[in-house]
VMD Tcl script that draws the C-alpha trace (Angstrom):
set ca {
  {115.48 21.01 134.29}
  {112.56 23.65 135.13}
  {112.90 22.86 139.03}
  {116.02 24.58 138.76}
  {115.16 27.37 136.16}
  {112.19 27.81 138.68}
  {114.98 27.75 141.65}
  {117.19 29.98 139.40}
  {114.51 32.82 138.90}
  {113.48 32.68 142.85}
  {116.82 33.34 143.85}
  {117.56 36.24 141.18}
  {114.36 37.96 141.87}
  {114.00 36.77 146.02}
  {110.08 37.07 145.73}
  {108.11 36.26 143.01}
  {103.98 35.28 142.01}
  {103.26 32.09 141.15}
  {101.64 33.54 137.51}
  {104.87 35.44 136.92}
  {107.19 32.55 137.35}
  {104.46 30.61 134.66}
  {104.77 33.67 132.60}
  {108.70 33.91 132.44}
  {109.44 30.25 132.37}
  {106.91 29.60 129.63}
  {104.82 27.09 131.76}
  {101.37 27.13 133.44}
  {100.27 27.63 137.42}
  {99.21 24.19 137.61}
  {102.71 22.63 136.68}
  {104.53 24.75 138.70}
  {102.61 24.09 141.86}
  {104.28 20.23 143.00}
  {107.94 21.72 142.39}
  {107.03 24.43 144.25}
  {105.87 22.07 146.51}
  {108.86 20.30 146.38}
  {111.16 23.36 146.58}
  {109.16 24.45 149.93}
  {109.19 20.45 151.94}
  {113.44 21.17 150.97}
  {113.02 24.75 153.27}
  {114.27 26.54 149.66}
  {111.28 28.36 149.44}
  {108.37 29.74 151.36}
  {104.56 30.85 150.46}
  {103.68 34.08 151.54}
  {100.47 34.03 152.59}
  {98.53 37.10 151.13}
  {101.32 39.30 150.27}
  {99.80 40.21 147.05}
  {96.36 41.15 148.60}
  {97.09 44.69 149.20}
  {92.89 45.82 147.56}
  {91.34 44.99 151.53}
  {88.50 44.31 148.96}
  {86.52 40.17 148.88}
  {84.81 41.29 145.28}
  {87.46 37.73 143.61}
  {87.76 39.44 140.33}
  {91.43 39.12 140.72}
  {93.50 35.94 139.45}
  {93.98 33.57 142.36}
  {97.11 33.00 140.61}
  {98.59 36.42 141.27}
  {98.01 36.66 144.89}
  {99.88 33.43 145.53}
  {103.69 34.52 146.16}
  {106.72 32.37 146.82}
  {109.66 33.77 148.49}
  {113.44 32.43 148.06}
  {114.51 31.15 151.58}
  {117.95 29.64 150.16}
  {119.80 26.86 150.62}
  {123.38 28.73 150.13}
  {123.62 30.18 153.88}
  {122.79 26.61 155.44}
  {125.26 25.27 152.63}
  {128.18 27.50 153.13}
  {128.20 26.51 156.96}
  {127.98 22.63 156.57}
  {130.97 22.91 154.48}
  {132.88 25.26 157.10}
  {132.24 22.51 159.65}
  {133.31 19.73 157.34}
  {137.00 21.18 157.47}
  {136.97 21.29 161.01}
  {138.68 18.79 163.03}
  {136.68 16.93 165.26}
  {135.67 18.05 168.70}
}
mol new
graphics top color blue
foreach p $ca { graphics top sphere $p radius 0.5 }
foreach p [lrange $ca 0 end-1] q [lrange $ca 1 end] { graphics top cylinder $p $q radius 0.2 }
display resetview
């Protein structure tokens, strides 16, 4: 059930941290981080490397947690044109 709360609140919101999905699902970093997994080996999602390091500083006082961002890649686009080829008559 949280794989697709977690899918839910990626597509809402497009881009998201990994410790504000734990926040708003109620759940922690580490047991997001395999359906995340999952969700990215599926091409649903992506990591986006650094996009939350905007300091330019290397002091680590921030959460390792917050820099790590997910974005939605979607399955809906690729889904809506395997079903517009499944009416189609064969070739």
């Amino acid at each position: 059930m949280i794989l697709s709360r977690l899918s839910a609140y990626l597509r809402e919101r497009r881009r998201a941290s990994v410790a504000d999905m734990a926040h708003a699902l109620e759940s922690t970093p580490e047991a997001l981080g395999p359906m995340l997994g999952t969700l990215e080996r599926k091409g649903r999602v992506r990591r986006i490397v650094g996009a939350a390091s905007g300091c330019g500083t290397t002091c680590c006082k921030c959460d390792p947690e917050t820099l790590v961002v997910y974005e939605w890649a979607g399955s809906e686009a690729a889904a809506g044109a395997a079903e517009g080829l499944a009416g189609r008559p064969p070739a």
